[in-house]
PyMOL Python script that loads the backbone (N, CA, C, O; Angstrom):
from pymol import cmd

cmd.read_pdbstr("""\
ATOM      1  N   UNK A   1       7.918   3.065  19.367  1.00  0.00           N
ATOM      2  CA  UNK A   1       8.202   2.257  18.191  1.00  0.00           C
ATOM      3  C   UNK A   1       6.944   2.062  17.341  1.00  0.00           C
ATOM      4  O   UNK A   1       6.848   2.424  16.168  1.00  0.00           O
ATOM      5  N   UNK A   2       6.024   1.475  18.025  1.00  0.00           N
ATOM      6  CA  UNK A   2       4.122   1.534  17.439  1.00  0.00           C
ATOM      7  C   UNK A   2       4.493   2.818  16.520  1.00  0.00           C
ATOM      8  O   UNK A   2       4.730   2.637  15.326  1.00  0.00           O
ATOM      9  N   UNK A   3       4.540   4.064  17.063  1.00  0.00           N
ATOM     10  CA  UNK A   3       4.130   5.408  16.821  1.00  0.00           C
ATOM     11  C   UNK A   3       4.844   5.851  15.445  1.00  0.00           C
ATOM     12  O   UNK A   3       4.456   6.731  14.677  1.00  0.00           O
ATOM     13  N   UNK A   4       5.737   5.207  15.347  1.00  0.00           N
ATOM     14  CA  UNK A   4       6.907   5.775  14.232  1.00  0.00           C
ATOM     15  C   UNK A   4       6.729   4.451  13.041  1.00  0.00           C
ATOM     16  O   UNK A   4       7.008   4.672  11.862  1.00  0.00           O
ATOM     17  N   UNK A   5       6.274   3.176  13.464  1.00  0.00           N
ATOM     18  CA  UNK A   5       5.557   2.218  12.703  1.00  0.00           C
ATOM     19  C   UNK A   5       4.318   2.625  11.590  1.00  0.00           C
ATOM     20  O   UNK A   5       4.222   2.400  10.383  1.00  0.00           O
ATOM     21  N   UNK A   6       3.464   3.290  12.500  1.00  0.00           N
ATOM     22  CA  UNK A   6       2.314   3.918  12.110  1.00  0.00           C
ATOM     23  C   UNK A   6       2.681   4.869  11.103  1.00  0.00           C
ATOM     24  O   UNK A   6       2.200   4.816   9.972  1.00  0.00           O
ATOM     25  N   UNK A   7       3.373   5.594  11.401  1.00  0.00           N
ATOM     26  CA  UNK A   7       3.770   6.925  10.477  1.00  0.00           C
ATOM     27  C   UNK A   7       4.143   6.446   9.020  1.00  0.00           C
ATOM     28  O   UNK A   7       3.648   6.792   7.947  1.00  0.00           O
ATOM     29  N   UNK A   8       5.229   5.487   9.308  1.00  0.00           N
ATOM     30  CA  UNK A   8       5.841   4.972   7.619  1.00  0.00           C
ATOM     31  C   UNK A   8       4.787   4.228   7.253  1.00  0.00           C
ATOM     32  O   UNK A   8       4.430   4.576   6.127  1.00  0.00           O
ATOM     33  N   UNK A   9       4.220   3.485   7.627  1.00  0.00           N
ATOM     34  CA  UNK A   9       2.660   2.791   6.982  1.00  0.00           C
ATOM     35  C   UNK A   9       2.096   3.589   6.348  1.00  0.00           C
ATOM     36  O   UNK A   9       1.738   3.297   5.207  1.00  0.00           O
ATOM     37  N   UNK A  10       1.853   4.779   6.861  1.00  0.00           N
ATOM     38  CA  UNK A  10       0.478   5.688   6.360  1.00  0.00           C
ATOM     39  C   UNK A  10       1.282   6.066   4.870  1.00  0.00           C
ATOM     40  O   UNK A  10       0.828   5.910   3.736  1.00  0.00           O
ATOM     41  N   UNK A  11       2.623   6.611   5.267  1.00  0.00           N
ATOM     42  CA  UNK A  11       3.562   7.293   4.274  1.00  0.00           C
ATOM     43  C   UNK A  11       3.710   5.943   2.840  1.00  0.00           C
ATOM     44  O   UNK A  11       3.410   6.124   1.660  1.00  0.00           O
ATOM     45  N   UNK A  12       4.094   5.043   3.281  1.00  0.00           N
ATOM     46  CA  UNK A  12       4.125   3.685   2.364  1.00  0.00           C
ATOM     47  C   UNK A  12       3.362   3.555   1.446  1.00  0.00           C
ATOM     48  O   UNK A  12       3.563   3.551   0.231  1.00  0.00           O
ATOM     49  N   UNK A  13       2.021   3.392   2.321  1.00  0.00           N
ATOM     50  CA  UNK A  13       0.500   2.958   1.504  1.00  0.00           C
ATOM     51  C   UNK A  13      -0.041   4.340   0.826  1.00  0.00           C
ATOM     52  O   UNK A  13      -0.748   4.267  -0.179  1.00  0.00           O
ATOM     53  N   UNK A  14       0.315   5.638   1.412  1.00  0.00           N
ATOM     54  CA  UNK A  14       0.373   7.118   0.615  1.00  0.00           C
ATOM     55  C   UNK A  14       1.116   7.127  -0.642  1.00  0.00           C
ATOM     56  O   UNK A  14       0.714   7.341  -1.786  1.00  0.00           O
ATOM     57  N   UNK A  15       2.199   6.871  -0.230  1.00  0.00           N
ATOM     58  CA  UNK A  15       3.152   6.813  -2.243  1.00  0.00           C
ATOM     59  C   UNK A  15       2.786   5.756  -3.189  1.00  0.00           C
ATOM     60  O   UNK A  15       2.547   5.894  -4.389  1.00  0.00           O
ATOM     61  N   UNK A  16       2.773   4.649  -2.470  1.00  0.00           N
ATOM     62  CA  UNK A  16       1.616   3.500  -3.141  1.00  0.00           C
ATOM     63  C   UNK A  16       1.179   3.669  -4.553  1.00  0.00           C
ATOM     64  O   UNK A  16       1.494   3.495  -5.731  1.00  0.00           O
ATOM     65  N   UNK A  17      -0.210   4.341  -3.311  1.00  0.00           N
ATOM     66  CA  UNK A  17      -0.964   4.384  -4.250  1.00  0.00           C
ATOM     67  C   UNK A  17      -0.992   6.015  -5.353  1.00  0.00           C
ATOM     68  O   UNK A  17      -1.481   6.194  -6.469  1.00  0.00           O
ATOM     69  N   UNK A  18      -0.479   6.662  -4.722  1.00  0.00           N
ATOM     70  CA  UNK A  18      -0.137   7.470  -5.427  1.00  0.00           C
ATOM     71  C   UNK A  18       0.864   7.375  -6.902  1.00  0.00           C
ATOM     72  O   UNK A  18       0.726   8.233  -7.775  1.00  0.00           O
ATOM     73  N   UNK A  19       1.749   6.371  -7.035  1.00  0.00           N
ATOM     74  CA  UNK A  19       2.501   6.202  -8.030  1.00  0.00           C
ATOM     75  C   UNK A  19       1.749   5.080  -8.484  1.00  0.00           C
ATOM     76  O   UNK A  19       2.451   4.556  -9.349  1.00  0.00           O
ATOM     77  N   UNK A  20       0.290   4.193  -8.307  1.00  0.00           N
ATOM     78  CA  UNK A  20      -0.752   3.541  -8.694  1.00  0.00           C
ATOM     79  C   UNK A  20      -1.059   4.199  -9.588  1.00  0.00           C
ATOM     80  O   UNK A  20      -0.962   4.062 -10.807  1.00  0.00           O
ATOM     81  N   UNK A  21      -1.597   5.239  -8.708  1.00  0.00           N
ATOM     82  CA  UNK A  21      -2.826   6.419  -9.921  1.00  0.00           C
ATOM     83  C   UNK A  21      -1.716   6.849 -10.908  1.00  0.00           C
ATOM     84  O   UNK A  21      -1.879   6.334 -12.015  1.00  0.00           O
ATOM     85  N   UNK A  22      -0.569   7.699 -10.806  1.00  0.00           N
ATOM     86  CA  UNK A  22       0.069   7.799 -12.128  1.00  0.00           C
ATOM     87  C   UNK A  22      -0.161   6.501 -13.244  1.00  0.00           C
ATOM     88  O   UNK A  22      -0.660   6.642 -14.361  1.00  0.00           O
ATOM     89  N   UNK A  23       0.213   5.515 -12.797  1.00  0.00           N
ATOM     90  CA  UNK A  23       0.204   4.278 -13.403  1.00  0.00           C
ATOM     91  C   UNK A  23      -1.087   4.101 -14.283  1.00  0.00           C
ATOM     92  O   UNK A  23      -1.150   3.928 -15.500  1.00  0.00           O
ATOM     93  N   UNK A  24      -1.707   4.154 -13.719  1.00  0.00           N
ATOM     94  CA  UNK A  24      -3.250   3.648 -13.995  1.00  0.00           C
ATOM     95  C   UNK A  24      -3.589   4.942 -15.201  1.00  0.00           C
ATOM     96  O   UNK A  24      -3.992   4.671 -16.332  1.00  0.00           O
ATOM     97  N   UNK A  25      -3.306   6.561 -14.648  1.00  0.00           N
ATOM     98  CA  UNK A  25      -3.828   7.215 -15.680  1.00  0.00           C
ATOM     99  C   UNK A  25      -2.818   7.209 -16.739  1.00  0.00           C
ATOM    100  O   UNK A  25      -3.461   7.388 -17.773  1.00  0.00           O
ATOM    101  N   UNK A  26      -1.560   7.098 -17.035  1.00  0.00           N
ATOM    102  CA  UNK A  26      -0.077   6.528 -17.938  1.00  0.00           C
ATOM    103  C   UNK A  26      -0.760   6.008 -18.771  1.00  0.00           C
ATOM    104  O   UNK A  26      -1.011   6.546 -19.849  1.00  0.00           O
ATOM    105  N   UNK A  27      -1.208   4.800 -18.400  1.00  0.00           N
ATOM    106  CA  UNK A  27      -1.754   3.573 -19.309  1.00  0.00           C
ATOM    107  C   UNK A  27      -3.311   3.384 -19.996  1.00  0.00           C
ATOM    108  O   UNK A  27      -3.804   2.700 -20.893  1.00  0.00           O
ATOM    109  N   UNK A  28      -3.738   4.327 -19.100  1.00  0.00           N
ATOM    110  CA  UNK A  28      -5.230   4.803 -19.527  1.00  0.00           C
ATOM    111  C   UNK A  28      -5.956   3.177 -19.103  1.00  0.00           C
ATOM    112  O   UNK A  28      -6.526   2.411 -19.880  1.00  0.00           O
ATOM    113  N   UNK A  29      -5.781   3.045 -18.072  1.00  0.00           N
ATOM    114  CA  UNK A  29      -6.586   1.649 -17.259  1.00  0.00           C
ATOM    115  C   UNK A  29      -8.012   2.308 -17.003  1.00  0.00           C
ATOM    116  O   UNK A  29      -8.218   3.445 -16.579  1.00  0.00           O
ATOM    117  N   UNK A  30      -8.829   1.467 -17.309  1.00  0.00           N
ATOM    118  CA  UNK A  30     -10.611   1.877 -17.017  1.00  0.00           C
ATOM    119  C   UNK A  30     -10.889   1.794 -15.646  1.00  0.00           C
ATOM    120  O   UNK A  30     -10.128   0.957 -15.160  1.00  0.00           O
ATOM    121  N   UNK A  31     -11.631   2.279 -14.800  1.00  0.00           N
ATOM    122  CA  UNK A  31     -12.362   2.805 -13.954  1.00  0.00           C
ATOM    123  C   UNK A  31     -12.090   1.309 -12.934  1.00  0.00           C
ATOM    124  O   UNK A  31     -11.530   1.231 -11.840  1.00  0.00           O
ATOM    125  N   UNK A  32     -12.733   0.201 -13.793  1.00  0.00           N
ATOM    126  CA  UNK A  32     -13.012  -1.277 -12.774  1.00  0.00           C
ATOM    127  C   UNK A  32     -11.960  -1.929 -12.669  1.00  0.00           C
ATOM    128  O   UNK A  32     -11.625  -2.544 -11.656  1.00  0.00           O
ATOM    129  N   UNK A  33     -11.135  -1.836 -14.040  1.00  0.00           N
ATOM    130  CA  UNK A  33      -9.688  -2.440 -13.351  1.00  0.00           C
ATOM    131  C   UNK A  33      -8.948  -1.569 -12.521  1.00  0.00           C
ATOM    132  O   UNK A  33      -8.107  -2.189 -11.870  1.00  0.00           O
ATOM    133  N   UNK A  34      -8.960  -0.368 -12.314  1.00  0.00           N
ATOM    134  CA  UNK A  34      -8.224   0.546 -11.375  1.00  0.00           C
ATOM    135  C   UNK A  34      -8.330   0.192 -10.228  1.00  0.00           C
ATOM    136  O   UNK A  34      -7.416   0.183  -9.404  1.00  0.00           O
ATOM    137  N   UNK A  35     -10.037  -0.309  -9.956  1.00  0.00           N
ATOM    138  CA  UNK A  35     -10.317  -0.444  -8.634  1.00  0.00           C
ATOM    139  C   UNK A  35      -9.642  -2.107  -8.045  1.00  0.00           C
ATOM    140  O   UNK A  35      -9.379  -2.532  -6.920  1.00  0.00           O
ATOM    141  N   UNK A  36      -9.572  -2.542  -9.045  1.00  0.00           N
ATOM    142  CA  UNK A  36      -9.041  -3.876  -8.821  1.00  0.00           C
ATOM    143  C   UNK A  36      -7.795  -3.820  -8.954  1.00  0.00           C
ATOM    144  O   UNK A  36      -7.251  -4.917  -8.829  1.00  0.00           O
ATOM    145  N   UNK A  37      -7.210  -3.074  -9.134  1.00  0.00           N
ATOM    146  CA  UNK A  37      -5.863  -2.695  -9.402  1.00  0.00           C
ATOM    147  C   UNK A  37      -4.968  -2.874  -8.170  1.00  0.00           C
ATOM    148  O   UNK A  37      -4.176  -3.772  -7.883  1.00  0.00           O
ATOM    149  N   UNK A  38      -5.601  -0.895  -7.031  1.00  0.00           N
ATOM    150  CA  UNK A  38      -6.211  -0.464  -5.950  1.00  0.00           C
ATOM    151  C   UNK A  38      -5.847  -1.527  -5.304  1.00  0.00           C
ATOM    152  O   UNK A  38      -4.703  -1.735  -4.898  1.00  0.00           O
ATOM    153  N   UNK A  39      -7.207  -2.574  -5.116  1.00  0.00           N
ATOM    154  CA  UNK A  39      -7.719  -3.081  -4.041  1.00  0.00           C
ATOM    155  C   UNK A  39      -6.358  -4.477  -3.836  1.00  0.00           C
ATOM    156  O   UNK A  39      -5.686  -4.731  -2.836  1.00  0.00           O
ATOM    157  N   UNK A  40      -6.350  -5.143  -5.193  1.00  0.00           N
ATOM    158  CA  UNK A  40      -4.756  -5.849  -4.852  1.00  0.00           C
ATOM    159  C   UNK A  40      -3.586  -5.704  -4.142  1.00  0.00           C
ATOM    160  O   UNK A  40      -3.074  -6.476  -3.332  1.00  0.00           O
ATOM    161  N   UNK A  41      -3.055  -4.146  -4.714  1.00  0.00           N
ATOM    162  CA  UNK A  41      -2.227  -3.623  -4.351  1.00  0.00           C
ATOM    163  C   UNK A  41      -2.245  -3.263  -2.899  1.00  0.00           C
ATOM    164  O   UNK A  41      -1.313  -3.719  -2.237  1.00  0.00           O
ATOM    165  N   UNK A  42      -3.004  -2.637  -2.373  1.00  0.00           N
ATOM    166  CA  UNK A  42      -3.631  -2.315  -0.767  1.00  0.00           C
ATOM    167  C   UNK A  42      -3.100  -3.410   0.170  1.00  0.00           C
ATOM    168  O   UNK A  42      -2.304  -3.547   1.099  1.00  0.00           O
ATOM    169  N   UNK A  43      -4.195  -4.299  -0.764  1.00  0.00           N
ATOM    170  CA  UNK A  43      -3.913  -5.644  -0.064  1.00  0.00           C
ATOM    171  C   UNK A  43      -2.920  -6.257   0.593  1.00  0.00           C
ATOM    172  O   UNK A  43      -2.814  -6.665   1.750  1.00  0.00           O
ATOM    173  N   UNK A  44      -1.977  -6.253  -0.648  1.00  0.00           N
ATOM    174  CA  UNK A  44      -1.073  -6.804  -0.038  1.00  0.00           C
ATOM    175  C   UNK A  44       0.282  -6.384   0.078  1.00  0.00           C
ATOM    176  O   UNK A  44       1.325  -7.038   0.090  1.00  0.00           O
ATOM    177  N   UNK A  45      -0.016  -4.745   0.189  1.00  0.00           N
ATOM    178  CA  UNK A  45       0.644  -4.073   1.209  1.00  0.00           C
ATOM    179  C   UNK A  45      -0.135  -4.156   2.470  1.00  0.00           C
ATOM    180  O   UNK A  45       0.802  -4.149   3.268  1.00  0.00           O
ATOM    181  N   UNK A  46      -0.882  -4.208   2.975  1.00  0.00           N
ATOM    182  CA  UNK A  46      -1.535  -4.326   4.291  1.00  0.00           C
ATOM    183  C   UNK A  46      -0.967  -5.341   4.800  1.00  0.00           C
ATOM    184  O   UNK A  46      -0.603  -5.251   5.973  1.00  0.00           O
ATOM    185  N   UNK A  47      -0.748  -6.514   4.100  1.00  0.00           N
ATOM    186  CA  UNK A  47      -0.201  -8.386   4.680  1.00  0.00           C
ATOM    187  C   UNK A  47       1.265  -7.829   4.955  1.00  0.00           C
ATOM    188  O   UNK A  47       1.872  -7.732   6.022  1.00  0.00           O
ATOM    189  N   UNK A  48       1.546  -7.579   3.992  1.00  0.00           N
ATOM    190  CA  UNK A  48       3.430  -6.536   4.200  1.00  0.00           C
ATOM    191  C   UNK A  48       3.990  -5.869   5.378  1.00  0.00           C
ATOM    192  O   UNK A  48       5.072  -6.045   5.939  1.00  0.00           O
ATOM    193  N   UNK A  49       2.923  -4.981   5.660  1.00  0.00           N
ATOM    194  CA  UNK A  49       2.982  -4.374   6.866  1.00  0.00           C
ATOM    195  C   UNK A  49       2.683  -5.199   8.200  1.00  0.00           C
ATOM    196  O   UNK A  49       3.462  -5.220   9.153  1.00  0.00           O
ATOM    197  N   UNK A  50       1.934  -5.615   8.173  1.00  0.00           N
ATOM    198  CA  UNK A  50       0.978  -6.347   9.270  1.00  0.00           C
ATOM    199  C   UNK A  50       2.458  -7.451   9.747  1.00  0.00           C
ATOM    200  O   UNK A  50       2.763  -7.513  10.938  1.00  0.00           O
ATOM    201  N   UNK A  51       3.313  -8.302   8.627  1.00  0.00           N
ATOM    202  CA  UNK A  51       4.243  -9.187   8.889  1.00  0.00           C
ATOM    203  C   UNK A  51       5.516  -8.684   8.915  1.00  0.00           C
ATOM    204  O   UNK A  51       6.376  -9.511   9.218  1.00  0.00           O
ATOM    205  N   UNK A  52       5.971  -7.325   8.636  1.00  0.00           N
ATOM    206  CA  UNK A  52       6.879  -6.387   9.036  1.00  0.00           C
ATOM    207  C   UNK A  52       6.932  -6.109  10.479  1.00  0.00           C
ATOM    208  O   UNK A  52       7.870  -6.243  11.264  1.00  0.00           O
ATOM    209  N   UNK A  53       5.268  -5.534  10.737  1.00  0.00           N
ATOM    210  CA  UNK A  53       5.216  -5.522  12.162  1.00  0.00           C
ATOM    211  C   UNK A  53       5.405  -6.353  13.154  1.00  0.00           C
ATOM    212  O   UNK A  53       5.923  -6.051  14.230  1.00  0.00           O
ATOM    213  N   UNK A  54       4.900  -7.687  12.762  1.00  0.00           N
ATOM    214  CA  UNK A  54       5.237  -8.542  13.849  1.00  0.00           C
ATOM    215  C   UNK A  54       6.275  -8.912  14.153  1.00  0.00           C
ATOM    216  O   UNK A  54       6.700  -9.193  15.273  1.00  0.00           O
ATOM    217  N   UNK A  55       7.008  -8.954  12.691  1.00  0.00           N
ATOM    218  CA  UNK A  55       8.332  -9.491  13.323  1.00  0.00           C
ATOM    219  C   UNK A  55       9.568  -8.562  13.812  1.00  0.00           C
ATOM    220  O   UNK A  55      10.752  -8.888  13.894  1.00  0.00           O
ATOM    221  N   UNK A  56       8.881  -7.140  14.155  1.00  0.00           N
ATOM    222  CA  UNK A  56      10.042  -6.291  14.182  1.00  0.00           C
ATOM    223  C   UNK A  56       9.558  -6.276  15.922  1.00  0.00           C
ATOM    224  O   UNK A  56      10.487  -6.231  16.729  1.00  0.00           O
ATOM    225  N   UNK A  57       8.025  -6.317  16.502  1.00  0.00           N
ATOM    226  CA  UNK A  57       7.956  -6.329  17.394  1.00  0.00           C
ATOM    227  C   UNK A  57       8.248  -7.791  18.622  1.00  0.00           C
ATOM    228  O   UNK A  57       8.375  -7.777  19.846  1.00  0.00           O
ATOM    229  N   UNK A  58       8.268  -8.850  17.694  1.00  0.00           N
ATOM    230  CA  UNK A  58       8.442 -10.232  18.422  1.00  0.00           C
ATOM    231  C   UNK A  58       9.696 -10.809  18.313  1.00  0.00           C
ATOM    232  O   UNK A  58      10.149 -11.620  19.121  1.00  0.00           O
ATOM    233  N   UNK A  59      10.264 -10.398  17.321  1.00  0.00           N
ATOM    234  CA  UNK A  59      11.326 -11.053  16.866  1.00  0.00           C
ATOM    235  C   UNK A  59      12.599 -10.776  16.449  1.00  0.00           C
ATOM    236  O   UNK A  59      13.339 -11.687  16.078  1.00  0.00           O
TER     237      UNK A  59
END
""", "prot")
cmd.dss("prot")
cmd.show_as("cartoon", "prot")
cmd.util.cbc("prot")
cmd.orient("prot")
């Protein structure tokens, strides 16, 4: 279950940010907001995942 968890995470946070960067170059966003863009977005897909996980494994 871990193993197949792991997989859609990677895949998740892969399209992400990938339909990010379209976004970002679409709109012609500069370099520092991209990264802040990025780093939001990451974010809190990481909290997403992290509370997906727990509760699929505890609960």
């Amino acid at each position: 279950m871990t193993f197949m968890f792991i997989i859609i995470a990677a895949l998740s946070i892969y399209y992400m940010n990938k339909l990010m960067d379209e976004f970002c170059n679409q709109r012609e966003i500069s370099g520092k907001q991209e990264r802040t863009i990025f780093r939001v977005a990451n974010g809190t897909t990481v909290i997403w995942l992290f509370t997906t996980y727990i509760e699929v494994m505890f609960f």
